[in-house]
Residue, then its C-alpha position, 0 to 999 in steps of 0.5 A: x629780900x624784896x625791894x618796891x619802888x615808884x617814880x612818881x610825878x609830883x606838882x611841885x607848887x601843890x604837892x599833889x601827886x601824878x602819873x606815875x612814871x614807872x615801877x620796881x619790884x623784885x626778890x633777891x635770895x638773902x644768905x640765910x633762911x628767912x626767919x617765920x615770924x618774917x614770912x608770917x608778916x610779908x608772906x615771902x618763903x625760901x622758896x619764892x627767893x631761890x635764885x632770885x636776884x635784883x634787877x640793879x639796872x632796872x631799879x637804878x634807871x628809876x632812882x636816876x630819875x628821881x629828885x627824892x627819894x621817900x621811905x616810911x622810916x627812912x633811917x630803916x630802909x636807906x641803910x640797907x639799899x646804900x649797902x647793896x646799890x651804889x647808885x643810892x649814894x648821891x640822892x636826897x632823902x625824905x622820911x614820910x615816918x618821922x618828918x610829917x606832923x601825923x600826931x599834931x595833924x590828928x592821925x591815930x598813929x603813924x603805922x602806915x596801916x593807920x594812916x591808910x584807914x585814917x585816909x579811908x584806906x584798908x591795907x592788909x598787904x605787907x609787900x614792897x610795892x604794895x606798900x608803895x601804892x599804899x603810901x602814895x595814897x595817903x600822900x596824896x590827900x591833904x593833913x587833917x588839921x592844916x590840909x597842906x599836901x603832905x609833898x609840900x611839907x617834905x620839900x620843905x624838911x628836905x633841906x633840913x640836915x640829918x644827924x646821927x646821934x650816937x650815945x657812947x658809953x651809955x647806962x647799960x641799964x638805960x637800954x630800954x629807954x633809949x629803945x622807947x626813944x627811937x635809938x636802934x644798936x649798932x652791932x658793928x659799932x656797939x653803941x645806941x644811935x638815932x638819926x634825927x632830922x633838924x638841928x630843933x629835933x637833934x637839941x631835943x634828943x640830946x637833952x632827953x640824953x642828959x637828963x633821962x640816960x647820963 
C-alpha cells in the first residue's frame, strides 16, 4: 500500500553519507481492506489509498540510478517490490537488519526504533519515507564498538551471496522453533524458508536444522 525510498550519495572510501539526490513516496490502493491492527501501526486508512496508484516511472528513475539498494529486513520487503516493479529485477541488495553486526557492536535491539534511540534519535513515525529518513540517520553514524561506518561494512557483505533455505518436510510440531529462528511460510510453496546471507551464515542454519528440527 506504500512505498518510500531515497537516493543517496555515499562516499565509497568512508561510507559516510551525502546529499541526498532524490525521493520517493507514494500510496497504492491494495485489493482488499486494510486490516486495523495495520492502520493501527502506520496510520494509512481505506480511504487515504482509494484511487491511488505508484508512480512506476518516477520511482524507477531513482532505482536506475541506485548501485544498491537497502531495506531493514530485506528478505521482507524486496519480495514484494519484485512482484510489482520490473525494473527491481537486476539490482544489488544489502539488508541493514540481518547483515550489520548490531548485537556484537552493543545496540540494544536491531528494531529500527532502537537503533535510532541508541543513535540519540526518537521516532515515533511508521511511514515508508519517514522510515527511510530514519535509517539514513542511523547509518550514517559510526558502530559503537569498531566505529567503522555502517556503508563500509555493507559493501563488503554486498558481495556475499544470499541463500534461500527451504526446510521440506519439517516437524509439524517444530513450527514455532523455526519461527523463533527467523523462518517465514511459503503459502504457495508450503513449506518453512529463510534467506541467509554468506555460506558461514547458511552452514550455521542448517546445522540449527539438523540437530533442533529433523
Amino acid at each position: 500500500i506504500e512505498v518510500g525510498a531515497l537516493l543517496i550519495e555515499v562516499d565509497r572510501d568512508t561510507g559516510e553519507l551525502g546529499q541526498v539526490l532524490g525521493t520517493y513516496g507514494g500510496l497504492e490502493e491494495p485489493q482488499n481492506p486494510i486490516p486495523e491492527e495495520s492502520t493501527a501501526i502506520h496510520g494509512i486508512t481505506d480511504d487515504m489509498v482509494k484511487g491511488q496508484r505508484f508512480d512506476d516511472n518516477a520511482l524507477g528513475k531513482l532505482v536506475e540510478k541506485a548501485d544498491l539498494c537497502l531495506a531493514h529486513n530485506a528478505a521482507f520487503d524486496k519480495p514484494f517490490l519484485l512482484r510489482r516493479f520490473d525494473f527491481f529485477a537486476q539490482t544489488v541488495w544489502a539488508c541493514t537488519f540481518k547483515e550489520l553486526p548490531w548485537t556484537q557492536e552493543g545496540y540494544s535491539g536491531r528494531k529500527l526504533e532502537y537503533l535510532l534511540a541508541d543513535c540519540g534519535y526518537f521516532h515515533g513515525a511508521h511511514r515508508a519515507v519517514e522510515d527511510c529518513n530514519a535509517l539514513a540517520h542511523v547509518l550514517n553514524q559510526p558502530l559503537k564498538t569498531s566505529h567503522r561506518m555502517p556503508m563500509q561494512v555493507l559493501f563488503e557483505s554486498a558481495n556475499e551471496a544470499m541463500y534461500e533455505i527451504a526446510a521440506i518436510n519439517s516437524p509439524f510440531e517444530k513450527k514455532d522453533v523455526m519461527k523463533a529462528k527467523g523462518f517465514r511460510w511459503n503459502s504457495e510453496d508450503r513449506v518453512w524458508q529463510i534467506d541467509v546471507f554468506g555460506f558461514a551464515e547458511g552452514k550455521v542454519i542448517i546445522e540449527f536444522l539438523r540437530e533442533q528440527v529433523y
